[in-house]
mmCIF file of the C-alpha atoms, coordinates in Angstrom:
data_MODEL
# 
_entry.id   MODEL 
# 
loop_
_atom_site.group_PDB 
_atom_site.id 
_atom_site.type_symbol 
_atom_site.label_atom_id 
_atom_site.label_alt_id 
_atom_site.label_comp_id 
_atom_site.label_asym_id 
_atom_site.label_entity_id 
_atom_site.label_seq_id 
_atom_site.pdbx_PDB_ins_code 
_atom_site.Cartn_x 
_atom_site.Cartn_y 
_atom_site.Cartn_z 
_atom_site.occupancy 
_atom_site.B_iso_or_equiv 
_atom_site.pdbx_formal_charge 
_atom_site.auth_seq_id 
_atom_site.auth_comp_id 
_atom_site.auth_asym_id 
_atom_site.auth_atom_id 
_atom_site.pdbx_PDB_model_num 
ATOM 1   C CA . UNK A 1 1   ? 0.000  0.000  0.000   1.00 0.00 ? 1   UNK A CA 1 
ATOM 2   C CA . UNK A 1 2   ? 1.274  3.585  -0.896  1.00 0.00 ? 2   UNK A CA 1 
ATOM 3   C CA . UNK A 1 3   ? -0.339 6.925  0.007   1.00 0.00 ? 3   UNK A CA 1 
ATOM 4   C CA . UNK A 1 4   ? 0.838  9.832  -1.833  1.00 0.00 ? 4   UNK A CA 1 
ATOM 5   C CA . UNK A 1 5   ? 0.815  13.449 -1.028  1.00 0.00 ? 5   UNK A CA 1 
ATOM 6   C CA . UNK A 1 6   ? 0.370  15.699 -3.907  1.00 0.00 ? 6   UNK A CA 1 
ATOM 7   C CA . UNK A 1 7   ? 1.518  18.925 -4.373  1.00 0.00 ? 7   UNK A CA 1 
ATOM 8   C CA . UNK A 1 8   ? 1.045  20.718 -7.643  1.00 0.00 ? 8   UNK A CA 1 
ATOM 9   C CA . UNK A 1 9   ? 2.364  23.959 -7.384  1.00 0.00 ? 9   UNK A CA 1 
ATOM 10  C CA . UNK A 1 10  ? 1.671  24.594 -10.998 1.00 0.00 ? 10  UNK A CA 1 
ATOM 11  C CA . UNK A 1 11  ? -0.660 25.191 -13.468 1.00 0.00 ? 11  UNK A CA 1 
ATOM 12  C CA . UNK A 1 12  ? -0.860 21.410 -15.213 1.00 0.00 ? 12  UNK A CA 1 
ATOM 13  C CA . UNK A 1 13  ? -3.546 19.438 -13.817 1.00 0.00 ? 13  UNK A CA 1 
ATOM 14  C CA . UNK A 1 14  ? -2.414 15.564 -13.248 1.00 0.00 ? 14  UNK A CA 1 
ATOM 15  C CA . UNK A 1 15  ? -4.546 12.209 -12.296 1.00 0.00 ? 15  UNK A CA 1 
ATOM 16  C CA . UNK A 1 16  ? -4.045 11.768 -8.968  1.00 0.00 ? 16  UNK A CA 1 
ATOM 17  C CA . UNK A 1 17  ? -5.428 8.552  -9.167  1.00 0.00 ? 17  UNK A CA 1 
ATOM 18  C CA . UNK A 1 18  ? -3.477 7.138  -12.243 1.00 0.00 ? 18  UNK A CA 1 
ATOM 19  C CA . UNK A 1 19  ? -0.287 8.337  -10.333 1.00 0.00 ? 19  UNK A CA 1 
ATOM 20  C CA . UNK A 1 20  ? -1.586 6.222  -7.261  1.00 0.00 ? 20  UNK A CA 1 
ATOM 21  C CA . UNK A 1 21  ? -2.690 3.685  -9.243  1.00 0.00 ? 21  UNK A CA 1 
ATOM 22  C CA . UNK A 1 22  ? 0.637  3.631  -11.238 1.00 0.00 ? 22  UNK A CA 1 
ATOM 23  C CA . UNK A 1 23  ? 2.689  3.608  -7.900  1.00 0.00 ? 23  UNK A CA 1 
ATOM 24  C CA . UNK A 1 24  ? 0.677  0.472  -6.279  1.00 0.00 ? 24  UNK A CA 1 
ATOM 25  C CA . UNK A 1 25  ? 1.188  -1.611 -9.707  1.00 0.00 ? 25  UNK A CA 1 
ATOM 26  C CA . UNK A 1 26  ? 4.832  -0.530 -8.752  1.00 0.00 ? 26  UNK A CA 1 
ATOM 27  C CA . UNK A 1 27  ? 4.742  -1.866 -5.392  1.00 0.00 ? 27  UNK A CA 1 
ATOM 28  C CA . UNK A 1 28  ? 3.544  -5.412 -6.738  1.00 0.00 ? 28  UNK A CA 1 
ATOM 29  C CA . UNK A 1 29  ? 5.685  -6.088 -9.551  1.00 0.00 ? 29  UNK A CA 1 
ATOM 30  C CA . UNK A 1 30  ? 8.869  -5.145 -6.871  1.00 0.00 ? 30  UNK A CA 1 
ATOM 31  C CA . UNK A 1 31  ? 7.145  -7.539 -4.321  1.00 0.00 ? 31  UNK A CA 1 
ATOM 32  C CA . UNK A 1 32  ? 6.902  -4.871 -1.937  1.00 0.00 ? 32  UNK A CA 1 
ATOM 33  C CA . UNK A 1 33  ? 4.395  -5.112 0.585   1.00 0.00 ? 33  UNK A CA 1 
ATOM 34  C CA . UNK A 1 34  ? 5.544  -2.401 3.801   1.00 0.00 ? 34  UNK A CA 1 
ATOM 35  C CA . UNK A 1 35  ? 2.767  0.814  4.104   1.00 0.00 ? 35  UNK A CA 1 
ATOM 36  C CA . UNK A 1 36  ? 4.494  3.306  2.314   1.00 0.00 ? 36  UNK A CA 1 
ATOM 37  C CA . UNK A 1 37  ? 4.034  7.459  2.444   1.00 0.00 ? 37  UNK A CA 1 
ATOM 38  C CA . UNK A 1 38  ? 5.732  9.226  -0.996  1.00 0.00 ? 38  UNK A CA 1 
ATOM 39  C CA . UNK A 1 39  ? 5.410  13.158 -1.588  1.00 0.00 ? 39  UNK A CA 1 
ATOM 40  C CA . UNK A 1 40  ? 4.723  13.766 -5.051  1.00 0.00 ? 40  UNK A CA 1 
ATOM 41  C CA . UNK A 1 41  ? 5.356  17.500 -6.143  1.00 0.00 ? 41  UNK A CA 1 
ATOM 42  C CA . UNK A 1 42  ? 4.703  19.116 -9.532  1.00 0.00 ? 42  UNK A CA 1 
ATOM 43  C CA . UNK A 1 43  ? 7.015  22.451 -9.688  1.00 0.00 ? 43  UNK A CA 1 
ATOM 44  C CA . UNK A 1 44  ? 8.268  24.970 -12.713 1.00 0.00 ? 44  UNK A CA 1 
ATOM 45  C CA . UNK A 1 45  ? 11.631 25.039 -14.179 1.00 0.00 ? 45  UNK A CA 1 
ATOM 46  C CA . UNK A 1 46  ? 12.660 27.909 -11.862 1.00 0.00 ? 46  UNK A CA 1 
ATOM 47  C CA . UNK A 1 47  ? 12.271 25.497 -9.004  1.00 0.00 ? 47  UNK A CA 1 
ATOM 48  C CA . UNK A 1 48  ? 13.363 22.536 -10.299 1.00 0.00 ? 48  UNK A CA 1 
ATOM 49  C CA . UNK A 1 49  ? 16.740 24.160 -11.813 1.00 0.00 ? 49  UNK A CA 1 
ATOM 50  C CA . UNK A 1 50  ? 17.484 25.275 -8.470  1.00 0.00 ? 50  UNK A CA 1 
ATOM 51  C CA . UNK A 1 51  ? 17.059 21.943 -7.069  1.00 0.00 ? 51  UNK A CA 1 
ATOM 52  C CA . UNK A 1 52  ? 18.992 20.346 -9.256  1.00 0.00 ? 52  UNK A CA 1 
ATOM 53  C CA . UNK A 1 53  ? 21.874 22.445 -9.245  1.00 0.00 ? 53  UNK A CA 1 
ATOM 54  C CA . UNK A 1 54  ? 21.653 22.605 -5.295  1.00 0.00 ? 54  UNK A CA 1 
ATOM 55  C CA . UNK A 1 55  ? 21.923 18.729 -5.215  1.00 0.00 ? 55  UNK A CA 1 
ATOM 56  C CA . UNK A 1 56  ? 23.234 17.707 -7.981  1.00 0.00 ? 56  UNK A CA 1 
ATOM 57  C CA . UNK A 1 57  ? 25.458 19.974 -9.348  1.00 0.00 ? 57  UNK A CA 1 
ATOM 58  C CA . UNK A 1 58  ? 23.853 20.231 -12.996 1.00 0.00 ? 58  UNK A CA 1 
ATOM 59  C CA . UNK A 1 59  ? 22.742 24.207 -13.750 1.00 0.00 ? 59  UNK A CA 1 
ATOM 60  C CA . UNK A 1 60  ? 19.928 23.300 -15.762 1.00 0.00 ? 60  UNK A CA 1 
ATOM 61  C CA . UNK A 1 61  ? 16.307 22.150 -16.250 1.00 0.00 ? 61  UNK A CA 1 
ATOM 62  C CA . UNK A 1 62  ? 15.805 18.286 -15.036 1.00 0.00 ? 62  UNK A CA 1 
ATOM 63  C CA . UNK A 1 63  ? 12.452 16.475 -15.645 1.00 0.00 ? 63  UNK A CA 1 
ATOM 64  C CA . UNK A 1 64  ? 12.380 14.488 -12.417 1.00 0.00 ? 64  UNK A CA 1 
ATOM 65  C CA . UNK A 1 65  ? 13.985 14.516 -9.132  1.00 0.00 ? 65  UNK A CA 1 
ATOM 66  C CA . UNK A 1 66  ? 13.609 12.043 -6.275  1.00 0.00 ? 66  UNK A CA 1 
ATOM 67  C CA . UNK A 1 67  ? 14.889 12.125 -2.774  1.00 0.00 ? 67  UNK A CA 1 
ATOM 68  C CA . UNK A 1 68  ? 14.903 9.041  -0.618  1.00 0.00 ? 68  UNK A CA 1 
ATOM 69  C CA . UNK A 1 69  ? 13.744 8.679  2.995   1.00 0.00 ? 69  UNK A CA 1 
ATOM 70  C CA . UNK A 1 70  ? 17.847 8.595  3.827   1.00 0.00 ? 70  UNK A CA 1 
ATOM 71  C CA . UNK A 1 71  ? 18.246 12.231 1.420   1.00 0.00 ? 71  UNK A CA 1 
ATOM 72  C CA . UNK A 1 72  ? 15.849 13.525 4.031   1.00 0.00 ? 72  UNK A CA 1 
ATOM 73  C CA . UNK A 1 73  ? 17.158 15.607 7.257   1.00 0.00 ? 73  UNK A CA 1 
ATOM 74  C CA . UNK A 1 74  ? 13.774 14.751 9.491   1.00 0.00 ? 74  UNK A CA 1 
ATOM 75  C CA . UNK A 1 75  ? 12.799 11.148 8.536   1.00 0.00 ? 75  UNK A CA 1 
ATOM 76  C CA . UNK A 1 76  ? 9.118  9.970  9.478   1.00 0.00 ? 76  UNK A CA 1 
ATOM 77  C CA . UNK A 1 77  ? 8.469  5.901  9.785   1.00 0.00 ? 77  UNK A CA 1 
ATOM 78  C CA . UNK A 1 78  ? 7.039  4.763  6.742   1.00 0.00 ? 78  UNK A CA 1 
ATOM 79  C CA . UNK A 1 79  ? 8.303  8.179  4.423   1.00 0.00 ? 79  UNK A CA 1 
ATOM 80  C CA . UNK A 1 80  ? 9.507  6.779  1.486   1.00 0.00 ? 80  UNK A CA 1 
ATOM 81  C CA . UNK A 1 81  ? 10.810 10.118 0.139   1.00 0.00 ? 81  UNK A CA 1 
ATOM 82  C CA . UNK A 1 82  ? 9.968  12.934 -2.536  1.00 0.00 ? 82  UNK A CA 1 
ATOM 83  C CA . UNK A 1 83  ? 9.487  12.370 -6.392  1.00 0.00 ? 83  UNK A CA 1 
ATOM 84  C CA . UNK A 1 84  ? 9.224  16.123 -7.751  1.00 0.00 ? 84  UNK A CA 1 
ATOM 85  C CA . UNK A 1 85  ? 8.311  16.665 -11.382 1.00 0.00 ? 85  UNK A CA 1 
ATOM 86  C CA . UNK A 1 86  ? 8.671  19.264 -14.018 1.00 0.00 ? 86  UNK A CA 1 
ATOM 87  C CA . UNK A 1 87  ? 5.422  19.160 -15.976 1.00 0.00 ? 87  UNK A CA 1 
ATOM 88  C CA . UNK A 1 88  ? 6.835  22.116 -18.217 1.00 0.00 ? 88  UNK A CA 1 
ATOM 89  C CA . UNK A 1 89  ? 9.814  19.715 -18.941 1.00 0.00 ? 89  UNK A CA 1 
ATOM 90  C CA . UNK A 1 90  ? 7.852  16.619 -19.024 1.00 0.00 ? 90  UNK A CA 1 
ATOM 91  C CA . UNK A 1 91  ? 5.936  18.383 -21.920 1.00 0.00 ? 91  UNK A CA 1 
ATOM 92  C CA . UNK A 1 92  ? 8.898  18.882 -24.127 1.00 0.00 ? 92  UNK A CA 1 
ATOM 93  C CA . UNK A 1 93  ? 10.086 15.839 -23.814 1.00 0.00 ? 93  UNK A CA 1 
ATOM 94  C CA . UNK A 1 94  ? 6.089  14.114 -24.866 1.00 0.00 ? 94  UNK A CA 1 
ATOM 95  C CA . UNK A 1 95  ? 6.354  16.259 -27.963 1.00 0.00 ? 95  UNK A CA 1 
ATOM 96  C CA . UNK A 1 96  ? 9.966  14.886 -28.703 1.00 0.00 ? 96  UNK A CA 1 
ATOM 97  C CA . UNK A 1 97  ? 8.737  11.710 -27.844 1.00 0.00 ? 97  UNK A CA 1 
ATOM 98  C CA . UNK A 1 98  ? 5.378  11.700 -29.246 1.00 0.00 ? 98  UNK A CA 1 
ATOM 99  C CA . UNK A 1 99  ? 3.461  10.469 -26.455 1.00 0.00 ? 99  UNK A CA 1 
ATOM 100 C CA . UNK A 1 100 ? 0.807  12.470 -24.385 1.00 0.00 ? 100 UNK A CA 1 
ATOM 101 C CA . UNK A 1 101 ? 2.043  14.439 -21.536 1.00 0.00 ? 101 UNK A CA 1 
ATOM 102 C CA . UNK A 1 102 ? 0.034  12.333 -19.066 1.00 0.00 ? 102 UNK A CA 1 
ATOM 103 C CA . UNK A 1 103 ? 2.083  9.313  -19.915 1.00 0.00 ? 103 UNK A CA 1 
ATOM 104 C CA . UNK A 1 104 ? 5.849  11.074 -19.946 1.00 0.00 ? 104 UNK A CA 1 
ATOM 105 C CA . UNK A 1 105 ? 4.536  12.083 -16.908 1.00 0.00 ? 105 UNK A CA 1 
ATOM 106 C CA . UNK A 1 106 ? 3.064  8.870  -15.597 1.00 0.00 ? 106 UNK A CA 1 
ATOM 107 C CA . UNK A 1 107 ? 6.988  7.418  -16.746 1.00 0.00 ? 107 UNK A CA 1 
ATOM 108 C CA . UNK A 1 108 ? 8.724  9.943  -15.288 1.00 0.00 ? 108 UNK A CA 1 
ATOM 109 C CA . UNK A 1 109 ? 6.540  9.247  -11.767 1.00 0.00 ? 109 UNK A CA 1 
ATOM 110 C CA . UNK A 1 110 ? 7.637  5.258  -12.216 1.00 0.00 ? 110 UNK A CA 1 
ATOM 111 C CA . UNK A 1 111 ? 11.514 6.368  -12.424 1.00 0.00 ? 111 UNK A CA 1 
ATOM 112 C CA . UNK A 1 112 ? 11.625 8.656  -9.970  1.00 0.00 ? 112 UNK A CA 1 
ATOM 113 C CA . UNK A 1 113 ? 9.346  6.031  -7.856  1.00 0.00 ? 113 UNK A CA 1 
ATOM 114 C CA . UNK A 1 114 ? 12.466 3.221  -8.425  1.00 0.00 ? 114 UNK A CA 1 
ATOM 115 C CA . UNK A 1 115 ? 15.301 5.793  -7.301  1.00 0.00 ? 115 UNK A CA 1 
ATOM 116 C CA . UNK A 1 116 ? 13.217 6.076  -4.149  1.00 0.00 ? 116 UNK A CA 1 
ATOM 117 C CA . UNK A 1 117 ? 13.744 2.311  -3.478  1.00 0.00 ? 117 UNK A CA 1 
ATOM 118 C CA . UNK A 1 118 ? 17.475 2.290  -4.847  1.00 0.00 ? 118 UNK A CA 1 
ATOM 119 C CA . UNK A 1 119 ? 17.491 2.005  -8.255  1.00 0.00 ? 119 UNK A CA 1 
ATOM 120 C CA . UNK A 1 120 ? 20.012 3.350  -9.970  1.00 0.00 ? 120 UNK A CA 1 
ATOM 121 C CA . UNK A 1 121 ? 21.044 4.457  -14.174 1.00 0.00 ? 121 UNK A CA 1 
ATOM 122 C CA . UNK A 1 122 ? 24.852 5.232  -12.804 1.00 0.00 ? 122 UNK A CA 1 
ATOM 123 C CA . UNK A 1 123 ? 26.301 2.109  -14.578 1.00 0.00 ? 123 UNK A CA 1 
ATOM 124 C CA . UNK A 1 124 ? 25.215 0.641  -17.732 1.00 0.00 ? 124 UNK A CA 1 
ATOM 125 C CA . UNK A 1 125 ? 24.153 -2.741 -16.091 1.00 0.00 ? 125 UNK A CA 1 
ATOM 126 C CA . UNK A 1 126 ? 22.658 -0.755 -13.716 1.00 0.00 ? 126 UNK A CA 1 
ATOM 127 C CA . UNK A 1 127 ? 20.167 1.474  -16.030 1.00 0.00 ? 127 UNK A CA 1 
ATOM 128 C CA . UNK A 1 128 ? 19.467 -1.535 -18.560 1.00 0.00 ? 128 UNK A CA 1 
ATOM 129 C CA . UNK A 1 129 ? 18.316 -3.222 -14.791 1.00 0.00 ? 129 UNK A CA 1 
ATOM 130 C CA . UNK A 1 130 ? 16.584 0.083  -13.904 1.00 0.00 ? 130 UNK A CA 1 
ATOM 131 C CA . UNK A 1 131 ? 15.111 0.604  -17.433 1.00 0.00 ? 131 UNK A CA 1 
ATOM 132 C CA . UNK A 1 132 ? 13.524 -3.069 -17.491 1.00 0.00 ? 132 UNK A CA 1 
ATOM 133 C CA . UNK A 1 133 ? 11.738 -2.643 -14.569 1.00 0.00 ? 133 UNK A CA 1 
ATOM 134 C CA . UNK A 1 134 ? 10.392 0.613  -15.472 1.00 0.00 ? 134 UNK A CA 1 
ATOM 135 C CA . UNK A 1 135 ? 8.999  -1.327 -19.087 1.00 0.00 ? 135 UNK A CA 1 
ATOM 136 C CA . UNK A 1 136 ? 7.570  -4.288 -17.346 1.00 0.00 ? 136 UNK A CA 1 
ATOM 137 C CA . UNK A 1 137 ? 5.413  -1.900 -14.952 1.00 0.00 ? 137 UNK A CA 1 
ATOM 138 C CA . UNK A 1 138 ? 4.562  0.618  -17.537 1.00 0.00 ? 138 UNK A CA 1 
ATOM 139 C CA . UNK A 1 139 ? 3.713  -2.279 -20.031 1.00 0.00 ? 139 UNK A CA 1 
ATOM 140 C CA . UNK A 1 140 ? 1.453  -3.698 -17.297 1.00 0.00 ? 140 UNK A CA 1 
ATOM 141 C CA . UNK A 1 141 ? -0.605 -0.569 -16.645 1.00 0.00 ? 141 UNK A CA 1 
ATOM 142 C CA . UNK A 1 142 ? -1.172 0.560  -20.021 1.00 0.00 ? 142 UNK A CA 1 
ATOM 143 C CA . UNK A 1 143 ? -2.294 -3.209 -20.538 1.00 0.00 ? 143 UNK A CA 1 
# 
C-alpha cells in the first residue's frame, strides 16, 4: 500500500489517481508489501533548476527529481521520500517523444518512484536493470 501526497504547485492538472494507481502496480511487480508514504510534487523550471543544481550539481532544467527517505534531514516511519516533477519539462520531452504528456509524466513518476527504493542508471548494467523494470510496470498498466 502507498499513500501519496500531492503537491502541484503549478498550473498542469495531473490524475491523482493514475499516479496512485501507477505507484501500487509498482509496489507489486517489486514484491513490496511495507505501508508506504511518498510526496509527489509538480514544480516549474525555476524550481526545479534550483534543485537540481543545489543537489546535484547540474545548472539546468531536469524532468524528475527524487529524494529518498535517507536524502531527508527529518525522517518519518514509513516516508519513502519525494518524487518532484517538471510538468513544463515533461511536456517537451512528450512532444519529442510523441506520447501524451500524461504518460511522460506517468513514466517519469515510475523512475523517480524506483530511485526512491534504490534504483540506480549510474552504470550501464545498472540502467538496462533500472530501465527493465520501469517497461515491465509501464507495459502492465497501459495493458
Amino acid at each position: 500500500m502507498i499513500q501519496v501526497d500531492f503537491n502541484n504547485q503549478t498550473k498542469y492538472r495531473l490524475s491523482q489517481k493514475k499516479i496512485t494507481a501507477v505507484f501500487q502496480l509498482a509496489q507489486t511487480v517489486l514484491r513490496k508489501k511495507t505501508k508506504v508514504d511518498v510526496s509527489y510534487v509538480f514544480v516549474g523550471e525555476a524550481i526545479i533548476k534550483k534543485l537540481n543544481n543545489q543537489y546535484r550539481k547540474k545548472n539546468k532544467v531536469t524532468d524528475v527529481l527524487s529524494f529518498s527517505e535517507t536524502d531527508q534531514v527529518f525522517c518519518q516511519p514509513g516516508f519513502l521520500g519525494e518524487i518532484i516533477v517538471c510538468p513544463r519539462q515533461a511536456e517537451r520531452q512528450s512532444k519529442e517523444y510523441k506520447v501524451s504528456l500524461e504518460k511522460e509524466v506517468i513514466k517519469l513518476s515510475v523512475h523517480g518512484l524506483l530511485h526512491l527504493y534504490g534504483y540506480d542508471h549510474e552504470k550501464e548494467q545498472d540502467a538496462a536493470a533500472m530501465e527493465g523494470i520501469e517497461t515491465k510496470i509501464l507495459n502492465k498498466f497501459y495493458a
